[in-house]
C-alpha positions as CSV (number, residue, x, y, z in Angstrom):
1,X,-11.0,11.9,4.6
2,X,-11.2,8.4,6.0
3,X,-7.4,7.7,4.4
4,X,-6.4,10.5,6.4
5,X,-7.3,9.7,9.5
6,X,-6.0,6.4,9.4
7,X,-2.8,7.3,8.1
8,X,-2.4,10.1,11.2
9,X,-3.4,7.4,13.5
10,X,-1.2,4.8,11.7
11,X,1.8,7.6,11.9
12,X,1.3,8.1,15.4
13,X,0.8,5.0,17.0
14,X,3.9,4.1,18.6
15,X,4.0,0.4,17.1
16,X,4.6,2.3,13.5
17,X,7.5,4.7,15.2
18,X,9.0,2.0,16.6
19,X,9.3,-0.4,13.5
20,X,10.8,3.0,11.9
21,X,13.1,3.1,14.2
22,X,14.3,-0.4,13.7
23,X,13.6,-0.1,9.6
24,X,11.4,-2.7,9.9
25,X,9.5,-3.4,5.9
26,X,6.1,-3.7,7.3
27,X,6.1,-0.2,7.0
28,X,7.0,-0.1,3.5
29,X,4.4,-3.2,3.0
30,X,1.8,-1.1,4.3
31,X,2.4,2.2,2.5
32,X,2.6,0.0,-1.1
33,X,-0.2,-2.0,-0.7
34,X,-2.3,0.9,-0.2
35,X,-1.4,2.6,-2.9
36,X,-1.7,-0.1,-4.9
37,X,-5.7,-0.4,-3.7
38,X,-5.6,3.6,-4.4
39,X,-4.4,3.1,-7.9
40,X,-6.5,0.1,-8.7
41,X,-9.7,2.0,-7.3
42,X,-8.8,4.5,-9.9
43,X,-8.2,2.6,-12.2
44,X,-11.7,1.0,-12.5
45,X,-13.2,4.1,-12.3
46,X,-11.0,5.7,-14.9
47,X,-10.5,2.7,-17.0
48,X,-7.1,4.2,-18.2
49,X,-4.0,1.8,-18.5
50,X,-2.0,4.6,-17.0
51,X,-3.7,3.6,-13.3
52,X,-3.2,0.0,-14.1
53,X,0.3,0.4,-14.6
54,X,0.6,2.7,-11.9
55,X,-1.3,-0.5,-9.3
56,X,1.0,-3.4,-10.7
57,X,4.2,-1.0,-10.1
58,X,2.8,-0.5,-5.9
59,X,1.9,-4.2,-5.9
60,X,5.2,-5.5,-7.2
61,X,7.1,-3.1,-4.9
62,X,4.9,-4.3,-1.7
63,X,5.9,-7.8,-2.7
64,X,9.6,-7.3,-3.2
65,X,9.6,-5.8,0.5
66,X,7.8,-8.3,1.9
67,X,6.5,-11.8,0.2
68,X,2.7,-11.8,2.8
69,X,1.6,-9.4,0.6
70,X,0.6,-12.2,-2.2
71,X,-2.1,-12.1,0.1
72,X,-3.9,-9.4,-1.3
73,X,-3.2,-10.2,-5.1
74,X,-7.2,-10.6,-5.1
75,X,-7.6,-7.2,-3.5
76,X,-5.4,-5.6,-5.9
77,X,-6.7,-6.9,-9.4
């Protein structure tokens, strides 16, 4: 429920709209990396290498769009 909200806020703040606009990647970032926490969340609770798989593949594509996110390679694994 908490994802949720902040993705409605995130969509309709006008920071978000505007970078859209202007195809900005932080956008992009921002949608990968959390998926990547999604898929690595269930991967430890599932412990299946399906999730794993699933987390690398968001992680790599939130570092090809933009190289910050080696920030959160701690986060994700």
């Amino acid at each position: 429920v908490l994802a949720l909200m902040a993705a409605t806020f995130y969509a309709l703040c006008a920071l978000a709209i505007q970078h859209a606009h202007f195809f900005v990647v932080d956008t992009f970032a921002t949608f990968f990396i959390t998926a990547s926490f999604f898929f690595g969340a269930r991967a430890a609770e599932k412990k299946s290498a399906r999730w794993w798989l699933l987390c690398g593949a968001m992680w790599g594509a939130a570092l090809a769009g933009k190289i910050s996110m080696i920030l959160f390679t701690p986060v994700a694994g």
